[in-house]
C-alpha positions in Angstrom: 40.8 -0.2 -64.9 37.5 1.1 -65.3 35.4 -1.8 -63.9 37.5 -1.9 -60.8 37.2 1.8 -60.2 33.5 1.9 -60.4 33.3 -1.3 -58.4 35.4 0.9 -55.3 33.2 4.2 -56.2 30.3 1.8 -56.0 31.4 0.3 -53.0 32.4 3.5 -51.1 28.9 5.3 -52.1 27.0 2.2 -50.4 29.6 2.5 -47.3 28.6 6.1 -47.3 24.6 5.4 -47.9 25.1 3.0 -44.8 26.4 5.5 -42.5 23.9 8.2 -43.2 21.5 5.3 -42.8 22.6 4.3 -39.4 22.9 7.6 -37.7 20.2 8.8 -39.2 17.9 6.0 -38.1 19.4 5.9 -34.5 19.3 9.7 -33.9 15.1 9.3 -35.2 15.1 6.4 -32.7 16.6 7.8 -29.9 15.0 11.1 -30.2 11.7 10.3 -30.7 12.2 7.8 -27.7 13.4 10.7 -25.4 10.0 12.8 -26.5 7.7 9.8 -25.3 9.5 10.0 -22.3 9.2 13.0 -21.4 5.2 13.1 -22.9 4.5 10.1 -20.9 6.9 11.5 -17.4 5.2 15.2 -18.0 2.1 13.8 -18.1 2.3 11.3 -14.8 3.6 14.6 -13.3 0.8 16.5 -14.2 -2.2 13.6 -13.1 -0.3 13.5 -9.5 -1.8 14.3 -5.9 -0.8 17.6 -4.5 0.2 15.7 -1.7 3.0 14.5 -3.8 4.3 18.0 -4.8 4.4 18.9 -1.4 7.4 15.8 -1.1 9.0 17.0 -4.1 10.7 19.3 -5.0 10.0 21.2 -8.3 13.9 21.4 -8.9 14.0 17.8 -8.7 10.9 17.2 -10.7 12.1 19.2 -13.6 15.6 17.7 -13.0 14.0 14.2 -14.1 12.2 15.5 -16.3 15.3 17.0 -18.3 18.6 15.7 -17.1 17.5 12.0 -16.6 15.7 12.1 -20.0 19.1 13.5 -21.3 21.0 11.0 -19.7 19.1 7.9 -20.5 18.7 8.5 -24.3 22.8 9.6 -24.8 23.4 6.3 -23.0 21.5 4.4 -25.4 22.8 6.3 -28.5 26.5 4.9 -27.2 25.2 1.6 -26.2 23.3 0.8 -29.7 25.9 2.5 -31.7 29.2 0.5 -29.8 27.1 -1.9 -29.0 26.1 -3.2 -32.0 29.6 -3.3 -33.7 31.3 -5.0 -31.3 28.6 -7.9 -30.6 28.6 -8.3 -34.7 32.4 -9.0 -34.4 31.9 -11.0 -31.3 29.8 -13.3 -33.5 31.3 -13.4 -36.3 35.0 -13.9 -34.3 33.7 -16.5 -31.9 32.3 -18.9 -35.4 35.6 -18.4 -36.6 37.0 -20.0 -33.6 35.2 -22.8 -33.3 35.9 -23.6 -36.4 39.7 -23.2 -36.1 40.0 -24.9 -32.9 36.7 -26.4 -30.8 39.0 -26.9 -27.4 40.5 -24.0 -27.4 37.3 -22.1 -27.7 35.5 -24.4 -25.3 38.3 -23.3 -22.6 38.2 -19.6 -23.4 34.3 -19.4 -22.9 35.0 -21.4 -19.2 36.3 -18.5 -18.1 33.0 -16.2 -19.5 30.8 -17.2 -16.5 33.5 -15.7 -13.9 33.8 -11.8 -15.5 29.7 -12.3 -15.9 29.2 -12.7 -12.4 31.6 -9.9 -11.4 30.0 -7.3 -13.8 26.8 -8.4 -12.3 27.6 -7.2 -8.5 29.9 -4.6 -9.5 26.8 -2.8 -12.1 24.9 -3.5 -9.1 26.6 -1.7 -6.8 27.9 1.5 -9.2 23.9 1.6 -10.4 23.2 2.5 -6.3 25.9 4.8 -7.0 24.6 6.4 -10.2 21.2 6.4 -8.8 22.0 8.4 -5.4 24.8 11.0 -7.4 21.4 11.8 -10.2 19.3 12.1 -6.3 21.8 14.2 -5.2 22.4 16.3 -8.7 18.8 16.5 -8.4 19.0 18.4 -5.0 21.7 20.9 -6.5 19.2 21.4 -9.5 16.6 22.0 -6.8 18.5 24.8 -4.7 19.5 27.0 -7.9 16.0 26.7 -8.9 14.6 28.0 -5.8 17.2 30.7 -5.6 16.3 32.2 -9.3 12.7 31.8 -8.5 13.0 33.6 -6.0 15.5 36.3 -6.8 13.8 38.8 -5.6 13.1 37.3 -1.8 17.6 36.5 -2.1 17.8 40.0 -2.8 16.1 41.6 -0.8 17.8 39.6 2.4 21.2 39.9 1.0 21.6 36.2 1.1 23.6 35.9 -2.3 26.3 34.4 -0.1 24.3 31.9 1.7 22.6 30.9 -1.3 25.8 30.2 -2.9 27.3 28.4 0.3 24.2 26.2 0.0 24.6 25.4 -4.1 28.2 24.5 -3.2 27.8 22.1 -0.5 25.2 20.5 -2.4 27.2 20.5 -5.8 30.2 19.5 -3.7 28.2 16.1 -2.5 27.2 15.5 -6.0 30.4 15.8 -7.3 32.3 13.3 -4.5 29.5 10.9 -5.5 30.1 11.0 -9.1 34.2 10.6 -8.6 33.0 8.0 -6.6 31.0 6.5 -9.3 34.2 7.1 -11.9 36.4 5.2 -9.2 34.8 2.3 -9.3 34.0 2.1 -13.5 37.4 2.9 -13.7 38.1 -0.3 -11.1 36.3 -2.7 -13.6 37.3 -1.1 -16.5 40.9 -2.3 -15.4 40.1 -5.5 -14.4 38.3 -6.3 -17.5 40.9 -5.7 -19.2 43.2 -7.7 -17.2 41.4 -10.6 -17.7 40.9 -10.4 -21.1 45.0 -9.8 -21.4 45.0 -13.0 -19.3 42.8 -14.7 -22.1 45.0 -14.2 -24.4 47.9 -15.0 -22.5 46.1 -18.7 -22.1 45.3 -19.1 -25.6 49.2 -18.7 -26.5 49.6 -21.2 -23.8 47.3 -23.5 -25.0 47.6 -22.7 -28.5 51.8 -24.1 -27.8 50.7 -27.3 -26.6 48.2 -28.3 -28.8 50.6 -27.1 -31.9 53.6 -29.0 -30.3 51.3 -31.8 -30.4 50.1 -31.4 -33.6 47.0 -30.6 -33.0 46.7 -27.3 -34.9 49.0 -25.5 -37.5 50.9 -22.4 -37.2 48.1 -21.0 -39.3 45.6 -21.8 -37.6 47.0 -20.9 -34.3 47.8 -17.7 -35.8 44.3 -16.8 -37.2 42.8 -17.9 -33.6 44.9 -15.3 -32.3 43.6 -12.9 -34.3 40.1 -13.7 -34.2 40.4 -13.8 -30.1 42.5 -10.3 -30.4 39.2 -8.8 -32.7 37.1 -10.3 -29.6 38.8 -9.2 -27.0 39.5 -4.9 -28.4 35.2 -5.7 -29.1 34.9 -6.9 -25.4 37.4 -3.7 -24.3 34.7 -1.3 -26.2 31.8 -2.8 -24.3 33.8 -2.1 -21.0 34.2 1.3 -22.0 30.4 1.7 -22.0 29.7 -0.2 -18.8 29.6 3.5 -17.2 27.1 4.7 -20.2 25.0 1.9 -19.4 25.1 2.2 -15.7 24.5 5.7 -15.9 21.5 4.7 -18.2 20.1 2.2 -16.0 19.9 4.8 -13.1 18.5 7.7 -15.1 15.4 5.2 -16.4 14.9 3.8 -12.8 14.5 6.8 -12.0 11.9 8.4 -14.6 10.3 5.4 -14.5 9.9 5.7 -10.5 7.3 9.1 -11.2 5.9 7.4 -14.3 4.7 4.4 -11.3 3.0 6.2 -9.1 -0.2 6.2 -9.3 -2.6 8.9 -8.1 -5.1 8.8 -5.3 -7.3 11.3 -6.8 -7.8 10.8 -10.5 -8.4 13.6 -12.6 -10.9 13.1 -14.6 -14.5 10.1 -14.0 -17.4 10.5 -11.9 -20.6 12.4 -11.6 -21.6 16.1 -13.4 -24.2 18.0 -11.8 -26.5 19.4 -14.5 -26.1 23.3 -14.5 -30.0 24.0 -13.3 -29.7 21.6 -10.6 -26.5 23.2 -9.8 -27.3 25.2 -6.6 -23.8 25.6 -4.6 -25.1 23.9 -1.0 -21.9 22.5 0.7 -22.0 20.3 3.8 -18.9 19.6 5.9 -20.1 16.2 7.7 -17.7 14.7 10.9 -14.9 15.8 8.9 -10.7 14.7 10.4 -7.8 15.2 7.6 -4.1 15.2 8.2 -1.9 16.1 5.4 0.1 13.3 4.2 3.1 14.4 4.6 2.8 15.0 8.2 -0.2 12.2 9.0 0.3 12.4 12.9 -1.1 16.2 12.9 -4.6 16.1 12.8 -5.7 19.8 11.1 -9.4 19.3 11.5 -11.0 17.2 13.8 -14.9 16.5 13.8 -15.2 19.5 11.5 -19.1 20.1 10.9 -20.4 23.1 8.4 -23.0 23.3 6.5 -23.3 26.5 4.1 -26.3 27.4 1.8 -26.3 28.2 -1.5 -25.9 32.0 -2.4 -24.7 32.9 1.2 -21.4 34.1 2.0 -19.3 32.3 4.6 -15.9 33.5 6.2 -14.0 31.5 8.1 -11.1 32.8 10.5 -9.1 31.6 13.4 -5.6 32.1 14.2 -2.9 30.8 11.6 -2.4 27.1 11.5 -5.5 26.3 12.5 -7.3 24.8 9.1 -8.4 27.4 7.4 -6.7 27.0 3.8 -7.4 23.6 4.9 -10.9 23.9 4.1 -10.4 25.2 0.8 -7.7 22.4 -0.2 -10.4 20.0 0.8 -13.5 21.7 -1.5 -10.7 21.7 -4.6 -10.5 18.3 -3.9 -6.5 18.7 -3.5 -6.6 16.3 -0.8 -9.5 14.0 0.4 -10.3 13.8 3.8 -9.3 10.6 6.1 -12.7 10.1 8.0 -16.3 12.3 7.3 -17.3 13.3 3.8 -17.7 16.3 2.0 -21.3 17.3 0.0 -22.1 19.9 -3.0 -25.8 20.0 -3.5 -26.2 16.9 -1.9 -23.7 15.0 -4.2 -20.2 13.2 -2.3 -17.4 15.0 -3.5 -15.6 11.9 -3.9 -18.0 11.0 -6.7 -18.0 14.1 -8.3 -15.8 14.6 -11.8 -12.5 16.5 -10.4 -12.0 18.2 -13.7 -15.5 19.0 -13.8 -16.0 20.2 -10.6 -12.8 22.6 -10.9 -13.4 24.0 -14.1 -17.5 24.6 -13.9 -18.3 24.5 -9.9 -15.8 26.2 -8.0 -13.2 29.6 -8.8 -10.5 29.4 -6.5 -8.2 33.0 -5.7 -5.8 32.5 -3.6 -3.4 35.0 -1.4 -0.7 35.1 -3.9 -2.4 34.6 -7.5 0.5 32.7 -9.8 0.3 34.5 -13.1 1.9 32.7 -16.5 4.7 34.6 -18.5 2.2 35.5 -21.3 0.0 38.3 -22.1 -2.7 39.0 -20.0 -5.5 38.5 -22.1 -4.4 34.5 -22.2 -3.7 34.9 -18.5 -7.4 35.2 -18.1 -8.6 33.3 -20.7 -6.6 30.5 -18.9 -9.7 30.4 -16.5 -11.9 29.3 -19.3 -9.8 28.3 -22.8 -12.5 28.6 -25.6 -13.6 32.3 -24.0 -13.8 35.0 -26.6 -12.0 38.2 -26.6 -15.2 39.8 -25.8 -16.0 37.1 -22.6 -12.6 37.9 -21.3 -13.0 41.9 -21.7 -16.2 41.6 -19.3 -15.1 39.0 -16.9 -12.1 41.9 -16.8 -14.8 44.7 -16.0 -15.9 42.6 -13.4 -13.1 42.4 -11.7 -11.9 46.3 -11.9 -9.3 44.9 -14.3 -10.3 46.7 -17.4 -9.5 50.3 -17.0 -6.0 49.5 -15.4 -5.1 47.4 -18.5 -6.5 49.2 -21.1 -3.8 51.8 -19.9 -1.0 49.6 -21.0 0.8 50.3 -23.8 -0.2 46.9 -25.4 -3.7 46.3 -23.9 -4.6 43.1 -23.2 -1.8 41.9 -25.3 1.1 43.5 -22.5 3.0 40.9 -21.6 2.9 40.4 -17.6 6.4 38.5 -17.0 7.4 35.5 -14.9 5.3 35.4 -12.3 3.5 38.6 -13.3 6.3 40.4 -12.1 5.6 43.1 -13.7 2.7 43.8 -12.4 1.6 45.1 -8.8 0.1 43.1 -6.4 -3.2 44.6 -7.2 -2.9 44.1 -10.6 -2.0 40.7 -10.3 -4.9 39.9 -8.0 -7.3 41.5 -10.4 -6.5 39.5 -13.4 -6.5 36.3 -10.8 -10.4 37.6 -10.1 -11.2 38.6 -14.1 -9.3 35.1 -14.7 -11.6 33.1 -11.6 -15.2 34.9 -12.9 -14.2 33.9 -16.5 -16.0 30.2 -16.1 -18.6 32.0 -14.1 -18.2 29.2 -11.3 -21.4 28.4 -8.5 -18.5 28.7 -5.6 -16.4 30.7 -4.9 -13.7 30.6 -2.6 -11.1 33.1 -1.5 -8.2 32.5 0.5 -6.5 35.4 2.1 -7.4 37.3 -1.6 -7.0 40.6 -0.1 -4.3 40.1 2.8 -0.8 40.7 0.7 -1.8 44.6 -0.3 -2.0 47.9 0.4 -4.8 49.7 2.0 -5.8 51.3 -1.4 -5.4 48.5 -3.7 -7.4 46.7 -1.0 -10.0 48.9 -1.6 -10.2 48.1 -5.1 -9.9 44.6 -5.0 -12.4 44.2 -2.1 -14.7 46.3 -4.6 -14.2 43.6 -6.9 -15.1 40.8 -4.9 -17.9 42.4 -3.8 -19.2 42.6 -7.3 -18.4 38.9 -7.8 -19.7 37.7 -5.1 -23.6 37.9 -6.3 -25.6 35.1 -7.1 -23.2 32.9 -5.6 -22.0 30.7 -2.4 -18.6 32.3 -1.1 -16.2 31.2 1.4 -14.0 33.8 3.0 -10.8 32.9 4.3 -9.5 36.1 6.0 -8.0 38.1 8.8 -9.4 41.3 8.1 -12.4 42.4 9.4 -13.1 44.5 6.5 -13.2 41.5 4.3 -14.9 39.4 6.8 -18.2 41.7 8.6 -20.7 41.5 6.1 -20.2 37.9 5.7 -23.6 36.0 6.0 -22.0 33.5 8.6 -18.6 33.7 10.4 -17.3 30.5 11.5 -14.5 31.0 13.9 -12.2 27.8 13.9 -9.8 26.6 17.0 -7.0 24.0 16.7 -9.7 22.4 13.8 -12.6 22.5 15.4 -15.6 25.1 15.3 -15.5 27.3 18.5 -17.9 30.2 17.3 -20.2 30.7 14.4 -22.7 34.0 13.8 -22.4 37.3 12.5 -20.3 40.2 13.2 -22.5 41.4 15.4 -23.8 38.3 17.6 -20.0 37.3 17.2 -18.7 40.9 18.2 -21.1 40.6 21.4 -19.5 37.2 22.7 -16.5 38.9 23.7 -14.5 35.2 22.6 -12.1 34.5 20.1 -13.7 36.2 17.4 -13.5 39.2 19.6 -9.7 38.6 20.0 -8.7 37.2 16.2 -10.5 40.4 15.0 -12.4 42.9 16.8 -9.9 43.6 19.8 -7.0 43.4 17.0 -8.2 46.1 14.5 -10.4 48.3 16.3 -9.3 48.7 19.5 -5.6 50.1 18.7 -7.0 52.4 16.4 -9.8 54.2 18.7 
């Protein structure tokens, strides 16, 4: 009794060894495929064009990025793991029938072809399916994200209910589209199965003739029944996952669809300038640009500026006009369609992005997009390698100091989403301390000062006065306290340069400077 015991303990501890084995080994698999994945999506996201964030949503972005990851690796956990054990017993059954009965087998895989074909058109058609319920989960995704992000905005316009009318009809289409989807699995599902009953049905047919003929044995007939019985609950169990794999197939077309596209604008290659040769001249040559997702607007048109280095520049004109346009261009956010764009004599297009954005040029715009960290890696974000003692003086730069060493936690205070809990003063300051941090050749400032108060104003202006020596600045700005003791105003109408002085030759013209400006904030208030 012993020997046969230890044999079953044996045998059970290797059974048991196995399945650890097998889980454990397709969990490592699957997971560590998901994690490429999402490496390799996160960082396609990452190297594309603005342009193409202005298409997409970031709801639907992130929705790829988690939900179509999700998707695509539980699929091919079910797959490999059913998978596997029913194609073993389909190979192992189907030699045991053609050993039992060649003919039989022969007409039972005639009939293969037909259910191949119809899973073919029929995964075809559920995949569109699958692929427009994830676009349309991907919308639903997109709405609640925009609604939290922006709590505040909902809030403050009581439109909770709107908001929630709006998730509804989205989840609402997602959900018909994914019933849909269920329908129609549950459509083949059924028929496979019929036909598979109907295989059996013709090997007890056929199996009757050739055993009233002699041509088989009741045993044998028997033990092909059971062998095409294994085959067909293993065929059954690969049915079941048709929906898994459809549902895989879409979520993977669909991550790999962001992984494709390849940016116009790389991020990284091209030429440095060598910090002493490094002056900050800029020269706007016969520039036109459209944005691409509205290509038929032209925003600048024959746009021609040339700005030395060291002088400050403010541009203004009416909203819509191609203001911010300018700015997108110098970041290199976009390039432009005709014309070309020089720093210190250098095409832009030449130019390293990565280099030019992180050494060249300091970018603060109207509403400065803090990280929900501290503050003292909020402006160290400007420059990563700064020391504590780099980031505490690009901070007394910027009029940031004092107001920070006032919180509780210093520099260590933790700001919150969005720097929400911050004012907007505060915020812009840190945006400034994080900007002067790489001590950049250009600045550029886009409506910096337009979205506060008259006294943090003040202050900030203060600021970007300070900052603003030794280097070239362009001004994008309504106010004429931000823009009058600008070197060079450049006054721009439906993307073209009407006017360009100073305040004073400008303020004598009595044209649209006069009315963007002058007649706007002086007048009302004599």
């Amino acid at each position: 009794m012993k020997i046969p015991s230890i044999k079953i303990t044996a045998m059970y501890g290797m059974q048991a060894f196995a399945t650890f084995f097998y889980i454990h080994m397709l969990s490592n698999l699957g997971e560590k495929m998901a994690f490429n994945m999402k490496r390799d999506l996160f960082k396609a996201v990452l190297q594309q064009d603005v342009g193409f964030f202005d298409e997409h949503r970031t709801g639907e972005v992130i929705n790829r990025l988690t939900s179509d990851i999700q998707d695509f690796k539980s699929s091919f956990k079910q797959i490999v793991s059913g998978g596997l054990r029913a194609v073993t017993q389909i190979i192992g059954c189907s030699a045991s029938l053609v050993m039992i009965s060649p003919q039989m087998t022969l007409i039972t895989l005639l009939c293969v072809p037909s259910i191949i074909a119809v899973g073919t058109i029929f995964g075809t058609l559920l995949r569109g399916i699958s692929i427009r319920a994830q676009v349309q989960g991907e919308k639903t995704t997109a709405v609640a994200d925009e609604a939290v992000s922006n709590i505040r905005t909902v809030r403050a316009f009581a439109m909770e209910e709107d908001e929630e009318y709006l998730f509804d009809t989205e989840a609402a289409l997602a959900m018909d589209l994914n019933i849909s989807l269920g329908f129609g699995i549950g459509w083949f599902q059924a028929g496979t199965n019929l036909f598979l009953n109907g295989m059996v049905l013709g090997t007890i047919y056929m199996g009757g003739y050739l055993l009233s003929s002699n041509q088989l044995s009741p045993g044998e007939l028997m033990a092909f029944l059971m062998a095409s019985q294994t085959i067909q609950r293993s065929l059954a169990q690969i049915s079941l996952l048709f929906g898994s794999v459809i549902r895989g197939m879409a979520a993977g077309t669909r991550v790999f669809e962001y992984m494709d596209v390849k940016p116009k604008i790389p991020l990284v290659g091209g030429r440095i300038i060598p910090d002493d040769k490094l002056k900050g001249n800029i020269e706007f040559r016969s520039v036109k640009f459209s944005y691409p997702s509205r290509p038929e607007q032209v925003v600048l048109n024959d746009f021609n500026l040339s700005i030395p280095a060291g002088k400050t520049v403010a541009i203004v004109g009416a909203s819509g006009n191609g203001k911010s346009t300018v700015v997108a261009l110098l970041e290199r956010f976009y390039d432009v369609n005709e014309g070309s764009i020089t720093l210190d004599g250098e095409e832009l297009r030449t130019l390293d992005p990565s280099w030019l954005r992180k050494r060249a040029l300091g970018l603060i715009s109207q509403e400065p997009i803090l990280f929900g960290t501290s503050v003292i890696e909020n402006i160290r974000y400007g420059k990563p390698g700064a020391t504590d003692e780099e980031v505490v003086e690009a901070a007394r730069l910027a009029n940031a100091h004092d107001f920070i060493s006032n919180f509780p936690q210093g520099y260590q205070t933790l700001v919150g989403e969005r720097g929400a809990t911050l004012s907007g003063g505060q915020k812009q300051r840190i945006a400034i301390a994080r900007a002067l941090l790489k001590n950049p050749t250009v600045l550029l400032l886009d409506e910096a000062t337009s979205a506060l108060d008259t006294e943090s104003e003040k202050i900030v202006q203060a600021a970007l006065d300070k900052a603003q020596h030794g280097r070239t600045v362009i001004v994008i700005a309504h106010r004429l306290s931000t823009i009058q003791n600008a070197d060079i105003i450049v006054v721009l109408h439906r993307g073209k340069i009407v006017e360009m002085g100073n305040h004073e030759q400008l303020k004598k013209l009595g044209g649209y400077y006069w009315s963007l400006t002058y007649q706007q904030q002086e007048v009302p208030g004599a």
